[in-house]
NUSERO-54270 format. One line per field, with one value per residue (C-alpha): residue number from 1; z, x, y. Coordinates in Angstrom, 3 decimals. Layout:
% residues N
k <- (NUM; ...) .
z <- (Z; ...) .
x <- (X; ...) .
y <- (Y; ...) .
END
This chain:
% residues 259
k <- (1; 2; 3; 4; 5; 6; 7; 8; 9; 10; 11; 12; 13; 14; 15; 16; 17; 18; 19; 20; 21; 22; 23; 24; 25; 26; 27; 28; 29; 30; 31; 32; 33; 34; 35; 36; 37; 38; 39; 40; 41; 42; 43; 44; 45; 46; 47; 48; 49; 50; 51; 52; 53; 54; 55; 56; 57; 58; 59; 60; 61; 62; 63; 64; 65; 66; 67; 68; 69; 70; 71; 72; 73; 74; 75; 76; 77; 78; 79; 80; 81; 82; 83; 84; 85; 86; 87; 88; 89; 90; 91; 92; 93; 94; 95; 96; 97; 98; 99; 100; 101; 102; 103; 104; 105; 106; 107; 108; 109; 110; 111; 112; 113; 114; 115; 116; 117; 118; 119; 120; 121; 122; 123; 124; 125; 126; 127; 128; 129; 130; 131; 132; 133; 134; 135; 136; 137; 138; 139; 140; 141; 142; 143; 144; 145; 146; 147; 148; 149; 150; 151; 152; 153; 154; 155; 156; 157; 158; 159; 160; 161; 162; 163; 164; 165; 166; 167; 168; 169; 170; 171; 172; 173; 174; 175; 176; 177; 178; 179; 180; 181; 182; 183; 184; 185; 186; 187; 188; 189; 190; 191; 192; 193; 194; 195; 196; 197; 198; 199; 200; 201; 202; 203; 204; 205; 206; 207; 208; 209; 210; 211; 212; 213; 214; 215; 216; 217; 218; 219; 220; 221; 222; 223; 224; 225; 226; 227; 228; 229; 230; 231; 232; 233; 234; 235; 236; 237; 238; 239; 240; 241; 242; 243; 244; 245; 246; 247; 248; 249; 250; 251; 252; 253; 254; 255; 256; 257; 258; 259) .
z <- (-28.902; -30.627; -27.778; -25.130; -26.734; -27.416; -23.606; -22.106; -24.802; -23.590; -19.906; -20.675; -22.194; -18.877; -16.238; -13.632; -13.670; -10.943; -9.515; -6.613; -3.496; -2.551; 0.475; 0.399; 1.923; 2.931; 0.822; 1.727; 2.361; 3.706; 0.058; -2.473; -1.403; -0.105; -2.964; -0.859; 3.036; 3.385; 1.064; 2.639; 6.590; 4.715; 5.196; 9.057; 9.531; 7.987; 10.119; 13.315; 12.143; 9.286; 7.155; 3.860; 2.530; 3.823; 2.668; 5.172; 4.791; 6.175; 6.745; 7.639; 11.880; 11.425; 9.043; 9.144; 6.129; 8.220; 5.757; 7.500; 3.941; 0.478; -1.189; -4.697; -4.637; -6.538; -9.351; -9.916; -8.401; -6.233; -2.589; 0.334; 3.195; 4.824; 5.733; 3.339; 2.635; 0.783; -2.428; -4.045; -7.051; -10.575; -8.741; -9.387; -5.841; -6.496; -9.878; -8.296; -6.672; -3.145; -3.286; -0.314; -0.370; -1.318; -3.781; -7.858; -10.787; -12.920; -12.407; -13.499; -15.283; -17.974; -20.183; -23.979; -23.924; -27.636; -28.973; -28.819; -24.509; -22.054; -18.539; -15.208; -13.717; -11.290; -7.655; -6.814; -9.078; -9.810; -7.524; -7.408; -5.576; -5.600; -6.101; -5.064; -7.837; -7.005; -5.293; -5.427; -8.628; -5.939; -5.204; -7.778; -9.259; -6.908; -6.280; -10.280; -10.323; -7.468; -8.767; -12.242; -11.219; -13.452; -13.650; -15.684; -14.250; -12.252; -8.948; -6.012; -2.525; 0.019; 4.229; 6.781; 4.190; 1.668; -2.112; -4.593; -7.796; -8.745; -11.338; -10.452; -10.975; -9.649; -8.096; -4.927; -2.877; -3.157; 0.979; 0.879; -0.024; 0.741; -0.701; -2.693; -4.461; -2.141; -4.000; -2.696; 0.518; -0.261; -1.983; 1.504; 3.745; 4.631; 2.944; 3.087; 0.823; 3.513; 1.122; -2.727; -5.169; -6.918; -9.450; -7.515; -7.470; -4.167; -3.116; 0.708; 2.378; 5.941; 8.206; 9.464; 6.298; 8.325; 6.633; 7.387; 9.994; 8.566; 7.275; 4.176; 1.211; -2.246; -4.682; -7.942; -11.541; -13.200; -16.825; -17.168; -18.183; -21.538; -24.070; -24.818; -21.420; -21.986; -19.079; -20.828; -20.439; -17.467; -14.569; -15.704; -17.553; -14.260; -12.428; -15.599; -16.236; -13.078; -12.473; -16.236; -14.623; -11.257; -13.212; -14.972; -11.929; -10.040; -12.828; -12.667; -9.167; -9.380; -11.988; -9.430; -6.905; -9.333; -9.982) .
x <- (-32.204; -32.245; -33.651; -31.535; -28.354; -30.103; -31.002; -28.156; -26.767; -29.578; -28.698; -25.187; -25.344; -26.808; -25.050; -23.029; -19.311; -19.064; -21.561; -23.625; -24.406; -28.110; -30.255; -32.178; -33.562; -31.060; -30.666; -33.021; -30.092; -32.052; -34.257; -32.392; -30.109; -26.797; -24.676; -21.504; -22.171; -19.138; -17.102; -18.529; -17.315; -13.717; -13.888; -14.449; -11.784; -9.507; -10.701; -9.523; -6.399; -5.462; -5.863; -7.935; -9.088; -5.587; -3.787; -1.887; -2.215; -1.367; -3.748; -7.148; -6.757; -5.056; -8.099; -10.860; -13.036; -16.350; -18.377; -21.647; -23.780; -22.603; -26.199; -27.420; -31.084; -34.238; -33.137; -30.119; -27.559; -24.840; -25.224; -22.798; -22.265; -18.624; -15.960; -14.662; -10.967; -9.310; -8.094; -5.873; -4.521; -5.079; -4.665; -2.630; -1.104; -0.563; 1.722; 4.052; 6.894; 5.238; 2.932; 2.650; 3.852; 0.588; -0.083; -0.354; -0.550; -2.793; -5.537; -7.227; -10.196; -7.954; -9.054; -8.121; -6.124; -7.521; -3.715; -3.331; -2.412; -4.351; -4.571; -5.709; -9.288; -8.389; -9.247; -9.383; -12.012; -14.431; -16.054; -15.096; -15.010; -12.638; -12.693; -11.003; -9.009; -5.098; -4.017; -2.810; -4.094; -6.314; -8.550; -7.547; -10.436; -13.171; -14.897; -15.694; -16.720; -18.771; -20.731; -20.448; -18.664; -15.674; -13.776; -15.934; -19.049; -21.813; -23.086; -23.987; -22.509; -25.339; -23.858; -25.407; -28.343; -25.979; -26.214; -23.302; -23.385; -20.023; -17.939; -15.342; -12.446; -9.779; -9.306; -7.123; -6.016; -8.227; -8.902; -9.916; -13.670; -14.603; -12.347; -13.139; -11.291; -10.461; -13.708; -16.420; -15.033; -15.473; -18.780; -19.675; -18.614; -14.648; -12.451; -8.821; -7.004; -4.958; -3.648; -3.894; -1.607; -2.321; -4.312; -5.956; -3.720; -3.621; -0.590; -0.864; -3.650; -4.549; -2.688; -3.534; -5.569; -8.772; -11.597; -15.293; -15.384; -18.844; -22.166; -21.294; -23.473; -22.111; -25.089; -23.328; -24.138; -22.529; -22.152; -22.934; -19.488; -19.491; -16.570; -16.793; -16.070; -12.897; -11.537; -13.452; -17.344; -16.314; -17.692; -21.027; -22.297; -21.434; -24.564; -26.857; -25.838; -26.799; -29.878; -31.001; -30.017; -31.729; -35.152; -34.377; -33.504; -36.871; -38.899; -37.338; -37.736; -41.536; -42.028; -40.385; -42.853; -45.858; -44.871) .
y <- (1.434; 4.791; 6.786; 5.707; 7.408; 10.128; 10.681; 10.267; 13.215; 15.396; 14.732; 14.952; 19.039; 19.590; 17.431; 18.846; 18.157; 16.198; 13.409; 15.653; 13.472; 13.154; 12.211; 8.214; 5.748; 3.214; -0.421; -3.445; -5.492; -8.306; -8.616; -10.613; -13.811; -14.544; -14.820; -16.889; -16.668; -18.914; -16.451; -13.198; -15.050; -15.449; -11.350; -11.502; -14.207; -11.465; -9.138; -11.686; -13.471; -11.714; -15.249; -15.658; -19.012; -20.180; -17.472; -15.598; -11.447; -8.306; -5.524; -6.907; -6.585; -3.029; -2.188; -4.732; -4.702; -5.358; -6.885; -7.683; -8.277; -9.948; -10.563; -10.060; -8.104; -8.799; -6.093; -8.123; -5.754; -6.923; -5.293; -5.101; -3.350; -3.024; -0.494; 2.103; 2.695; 5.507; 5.360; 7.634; 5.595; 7.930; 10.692; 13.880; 12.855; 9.368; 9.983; 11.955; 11.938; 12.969; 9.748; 7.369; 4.102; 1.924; 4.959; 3.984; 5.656; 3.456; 2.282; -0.858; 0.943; 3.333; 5.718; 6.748; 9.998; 10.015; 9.966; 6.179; 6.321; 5.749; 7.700; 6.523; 7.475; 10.588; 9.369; 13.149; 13.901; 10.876; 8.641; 5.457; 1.887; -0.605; -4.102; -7.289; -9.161; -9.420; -12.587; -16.084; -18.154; -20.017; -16.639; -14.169; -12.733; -14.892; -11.518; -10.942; -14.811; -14.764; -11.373; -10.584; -7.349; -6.011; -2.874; 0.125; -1.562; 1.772; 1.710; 4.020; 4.128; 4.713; 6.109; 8.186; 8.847; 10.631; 8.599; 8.695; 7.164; 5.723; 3.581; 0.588; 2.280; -0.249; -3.706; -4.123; -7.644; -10.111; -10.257; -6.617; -5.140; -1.766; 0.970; 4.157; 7.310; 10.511; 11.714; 9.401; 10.036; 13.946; 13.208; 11.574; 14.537; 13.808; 16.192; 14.377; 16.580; 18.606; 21.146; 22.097; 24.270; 27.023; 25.110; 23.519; 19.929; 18.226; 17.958; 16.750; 14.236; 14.228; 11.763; 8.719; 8.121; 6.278; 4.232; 4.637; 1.677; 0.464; 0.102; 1.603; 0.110; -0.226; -1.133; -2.528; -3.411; -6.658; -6.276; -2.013; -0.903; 0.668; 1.382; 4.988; 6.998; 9.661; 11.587; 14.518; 13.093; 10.199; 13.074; 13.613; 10.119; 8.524; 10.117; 10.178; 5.813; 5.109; 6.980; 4.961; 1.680; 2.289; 3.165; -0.425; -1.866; -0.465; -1.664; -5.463; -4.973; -3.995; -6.956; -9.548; -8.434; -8.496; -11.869) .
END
């Protein structure tokens, strides 16, 4: 218990400011079982009639989430593989006045200012995936029951070869799964800032705002979130958490085999 502390501090003098993308392998999806097959089909009759467990929506024709895997692997991550939306919410962008209509300043994952506030994670800077939660009482929150996923909880986001690790940073509508910040996508190779200031603060995004279509992979890990990220340290302990909970998550795997 004492040494893992102490590792991520050494890691963390050293870590880069921002999580750097990396080549891999892609995810075994088919390892691992179907966590809610009839859940994960909900998605694809979105996708068609723009319905949800009953629920009519608006959204999921125009931008269909393409969710083509919902399955929880040997390691005991939560896998799935769908489109990728853009999030801009925490963003510079998205608290001011020249923010888009579906743009938000907070964020459900907030951080202490360390002055008794809190401030939203910064979709321009850190990666991040969103989750489902808002909706009806009937299917708010099914996502988080269904996986053990919550807001603050690490990850990585595997397309085209390129890894990123990542943090939940924010929930969206409950019929919607595949999003991430402006920074995954830039992480991933789409620049959608169209224009920054002078210090750097972007203050224009590239329009239409388009999704990845699909076969995007977002490897999570129910129950990781820890209590002491600030907006100061939240850049680099993102890529040093979840290279320590893919070594667990290899060795469980390993073990599960062995067995």
């Amino acid at each position: 218990m004492i040494l893992r502390p102490l590792l991520i501090g050494l890691l963390a003098i050293a870590a880069p400011a921002a999580a750097p993308a990396a080549r891999a392998p892609a995810v075994d999806l088919s390892a691992g079982q179907s966590l809610d097959e009839a859940y994960r089909q909900e998605f694809g009759i979105c996708d068609a009639k723009d319905r949800f467990r009953g629920h009519r929506v608006h959204g999921c024709r125009d931008d269909p989430n393409a969710v083509t895997a919902l399955r929880r692997l040997p390691d005991g991550t939560i896998a799935y593989a769908s489109k990728l939306a853009v999030d801009l919410d925490g963003s510079p962008f998205a608290c001011s006045p020249a923010h888009g209509s579906m743009d938000q300043c907070p964020t459900a994952l907030m951080l202490s200012d360390g002055r008794g506030g809190e401030v939203p994670i910064d979709a321009d800077r850190i990666p991040y995936v969103v989750i489902p939660w808002e909706g009806p009482s009937d299917v708010e929150g099914q996502f988080t029951a269904l996986t053990g996923v919550k807001a603050g909880d690490f990850g990585y986001v595997v397309h085209d070869g390129v890894t990123v690790p990542v943090i939940v940073g924010d929930t969206g509508p409950f019929e919607k799964l595949g999003e991430g910040s402006i920074a995954l996508h830039r992480a991933l190779g789409r620049e959608l800032c169209a224009k920054r200031d002078k210090a750097g603060v972007c203050v224009r995004v590239v329009e239409p705002m388009e999704s990845i279509q699909g076969d995007v992979v977002t490897v999570l890990f129910p129950g990781s979130a820890r209590d002491d990220l600030t907006p100061a340290t939240i850049a680099r302990t993102i890529p040093i958490e979840v290279a320590l909970l893919r070594a667990q998550a290899a060795r469980r795997s390993s073990h599960h085999m062995k067995g």
